[in-house]
C-alpha positions, 0 to 999 in steps of 0.5 A: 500500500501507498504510505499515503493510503495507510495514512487514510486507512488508520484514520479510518481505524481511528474512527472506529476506535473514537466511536466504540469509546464513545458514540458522541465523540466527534458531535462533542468535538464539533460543538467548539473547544476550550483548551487550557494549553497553547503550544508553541513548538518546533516543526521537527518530526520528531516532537509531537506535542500530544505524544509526548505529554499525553494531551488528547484532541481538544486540550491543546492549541498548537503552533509549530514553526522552525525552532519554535520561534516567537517572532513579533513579525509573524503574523501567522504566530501573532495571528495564533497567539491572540486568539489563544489569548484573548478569545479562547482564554488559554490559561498555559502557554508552553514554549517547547524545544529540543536537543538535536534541533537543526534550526538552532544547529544552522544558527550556529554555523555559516552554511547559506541555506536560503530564505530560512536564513531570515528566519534564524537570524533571531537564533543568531542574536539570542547567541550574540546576546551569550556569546561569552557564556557560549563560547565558554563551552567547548563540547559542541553537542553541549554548546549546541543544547545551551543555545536550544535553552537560552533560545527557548528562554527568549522566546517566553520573554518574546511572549511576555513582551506581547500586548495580548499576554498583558492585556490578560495579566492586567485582567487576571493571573493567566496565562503563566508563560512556561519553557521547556525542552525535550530531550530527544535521547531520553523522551524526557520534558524538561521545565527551564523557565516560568513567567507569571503575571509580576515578574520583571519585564523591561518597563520599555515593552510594557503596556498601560491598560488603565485601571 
């Protein structure tokens, strides 16, 4: 069989797997969705975010870009973040990379690749903003995990800085911020960063939504 058609074929079986649980599956899924978790992740094949964490259809948003980037000028990420903020009151936002991770790799060489060139740039200055922390590390492998983290950290900062972020914080204690990699070696989630409503944020990207 085409790998295409055994793509249909297990959904198939996947239906009547749905159904045997519970008759009312799908017409429940099609009445709309409440997730409490936006996922923020990378692309890479290799890290699905509903496997890996156990979540099931309709508790978690997801965004998967290269090297799961927070970009302000990505209005396909900005586009999602809002409405999982704003409107479907997401009260966790993750922010999830990996070891192993070739976009944080291609940031750490020279090698042009094209327009995804644009893309890393924001991985190229996470290092410049390390440099002496990274350039203290010799091990290429572990050099190449600390810059995975320092970019994971960066982009819940990204996130913090958002308007629709603090709009919900001025309102309330959600969503908290978290940051974490998957160690593709082990399988194993880790948390390296957390954020909540009061913690420090440059007073230059800060919002004021009145009282």
């Amino acid at each position: 069989m085409d790998r295409y058609k055994q793509l249909l074929s297990n959904n198939e079986e996947w239906v009547t797997h749905k159904l045997d649980l519970d008759v009312n599956f799908f017409k429940d899924q099609a009445a709309g969705q409440k997730p409490p978790f936006l996922w923020i992740g990378c692309a890479d094949s290799r890290v699905p975010p509903d496997e890996i964490t156990g979540t099931h259809s309709g508790d978690m948003f997801v965004h998967r870009n290269i090297a799961n980037m927070v970009s302000h000028s990505d209005l396909n990420l900005m586009s999602v973040l809002e409405y999982g903020v704003l409107h479907l009151n997401v009260d966790h936002i993750i922010v999830c990379g990996h070891t192993n991770c070739g976009g944080v790799k291609a940031a750490l060489g020279h090698t042009k690749l094209g327009i995804i060139d644009k893309w890393i740039r924001g991985i190229k200055d996470v290092y410049h903003d390390h440099r002496t922390e990274l350039d203290g590390i010799t091990d290429e492998k572990t050099q190449w995990d600390k810059l995975v983290e320092l970019n994971v950290r960066e982009q819940v900062m990204n996130l913090a800085k958002t308007s629709f972020v603090q709009k919900r914080w001025a309102e309330g204690k959600f969503p908290v911020l978290h940051g974490w990699v998957y160690h593709l070696e082990e399988g194993k989630l880790e948390a390296v960063t957390k954020m909540t409503k009061g913690d420090e944020i440059d007073p230059i990207y800060q919002y004021d939504f009145g009282s």
